[in-house]
N, C-alpha and C positions, 0 to 999 in steps of 0.2 A: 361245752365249748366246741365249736366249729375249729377245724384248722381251717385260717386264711382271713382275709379281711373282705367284708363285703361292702359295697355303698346302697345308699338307701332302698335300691330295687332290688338287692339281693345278689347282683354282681360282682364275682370277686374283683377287686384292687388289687393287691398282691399276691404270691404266691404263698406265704407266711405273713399272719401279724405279728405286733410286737409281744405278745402276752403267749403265743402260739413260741413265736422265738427265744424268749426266757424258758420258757416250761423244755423246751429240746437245750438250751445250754444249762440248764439244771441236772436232766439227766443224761444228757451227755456230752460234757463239756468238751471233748475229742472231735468232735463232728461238726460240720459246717449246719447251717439251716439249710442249703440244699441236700445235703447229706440226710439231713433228720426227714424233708419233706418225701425223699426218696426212701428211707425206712419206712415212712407212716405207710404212703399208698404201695406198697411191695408187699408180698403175700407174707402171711406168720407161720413163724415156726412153732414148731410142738411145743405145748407149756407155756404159750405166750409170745412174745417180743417185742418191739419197739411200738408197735402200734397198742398193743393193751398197756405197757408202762407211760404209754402216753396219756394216753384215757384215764388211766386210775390216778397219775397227777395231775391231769386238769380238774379233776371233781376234789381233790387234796390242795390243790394249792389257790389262795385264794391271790387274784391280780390285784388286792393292795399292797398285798405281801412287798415292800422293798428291801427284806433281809438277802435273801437271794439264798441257795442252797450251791455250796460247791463243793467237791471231795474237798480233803487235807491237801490233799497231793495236789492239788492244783492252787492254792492259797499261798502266799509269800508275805512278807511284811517287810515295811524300810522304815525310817526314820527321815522326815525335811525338816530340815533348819529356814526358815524364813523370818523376814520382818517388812515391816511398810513403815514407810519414811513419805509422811501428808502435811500438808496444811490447809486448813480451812479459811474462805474466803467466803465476804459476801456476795450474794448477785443480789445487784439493784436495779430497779427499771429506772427510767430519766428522774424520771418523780423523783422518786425514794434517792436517786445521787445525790441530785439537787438539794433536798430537804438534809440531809446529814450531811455531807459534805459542804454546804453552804455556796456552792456553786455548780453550774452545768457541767455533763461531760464534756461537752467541747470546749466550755471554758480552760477544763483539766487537759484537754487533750489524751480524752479515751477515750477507744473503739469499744462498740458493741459486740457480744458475742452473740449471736442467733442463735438460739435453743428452742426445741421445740417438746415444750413440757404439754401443750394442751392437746397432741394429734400428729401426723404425720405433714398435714397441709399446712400447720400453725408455723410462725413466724417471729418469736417472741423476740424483744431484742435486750440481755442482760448488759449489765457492769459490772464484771468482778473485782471486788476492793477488797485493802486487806482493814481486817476491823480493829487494827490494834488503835488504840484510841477514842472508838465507838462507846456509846454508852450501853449500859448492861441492858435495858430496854431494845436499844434498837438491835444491838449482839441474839437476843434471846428471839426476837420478830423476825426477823430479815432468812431469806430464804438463803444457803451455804452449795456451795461448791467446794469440794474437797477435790486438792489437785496431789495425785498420790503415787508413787514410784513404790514397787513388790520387785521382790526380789526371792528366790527359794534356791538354798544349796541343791547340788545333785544328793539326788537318795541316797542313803546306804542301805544295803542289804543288811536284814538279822538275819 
């Protein structure tokens, strides 16, 4: 593993990548990544230093790895208390209103919500209803919007 990122021509991009910057806050979680980059290209000292403990954990650590290595000493633990408070609704196109509701949205006097589920340039126009009363057919077909409120206590420390 190279330190640094390169593009296609072999250019660096940044100063540090991201795999280059895990591998320096593993073994030295005390240090910046410019700190680490400035260890790597700085001369070594006797027995080693930062530039061979770097080397010996890029050919050790493999970058699927997402466990991450960190001392004790730097490790903490809390506890959140949260919950989510949702309902589900359906979205219907005019069609699909029309057909279960037995009438147009505009008959009902509802706006459209614009989503854009096919793309960035897409322009879809929903109706969200609520389905209480829908038949289990159309409850189990119809595409849902869940409209949801989170909420998370502050941490406590162990």
């Amino acid at each position: 593993m190279a330190w640094g990122s390169y593009d296609e021509d072999g250019v660096p991009v940044f100063d540090i990548c991201w795999a280059c910057s895990d591998i320096c806050q593993r073994i030295a979680p005390d240090k910046t990544t410019d700190k680490c980059l400035e260890l790597y290209n700085g001369p070594e000292q006797d027995g080693g230093g930062f530039k061979t403990d770097f080397d010996k954990s890029s050919e050790i650590i493999d970058e699927d790895d997402e466990g991450g290595f960190r001392p004790g000493a730097h490790a903490h633990h809390s506890k959140c208390w949260s919950y989510d408070v949702f309902q589900d609704h359906a979205l219907l196109t005019e069609t699909e209103f029309t057909r279960i509701c037995k009438q147009t949205p505009q008959q009902a006097k509802k706006k459209p919500l614009s989503i854009s589920f096919s793309g960035m340039n897409s322009n879809e126009k929903y109706y969200p209803v609520a389905m209480k009363g829908m038949s289990l057919e159309d409850m189990l077909s119809c595409r849902k919007i869940r409209l949801k409120m989170s909420d998370t206590a502050t941490p406590l420390r162990l």
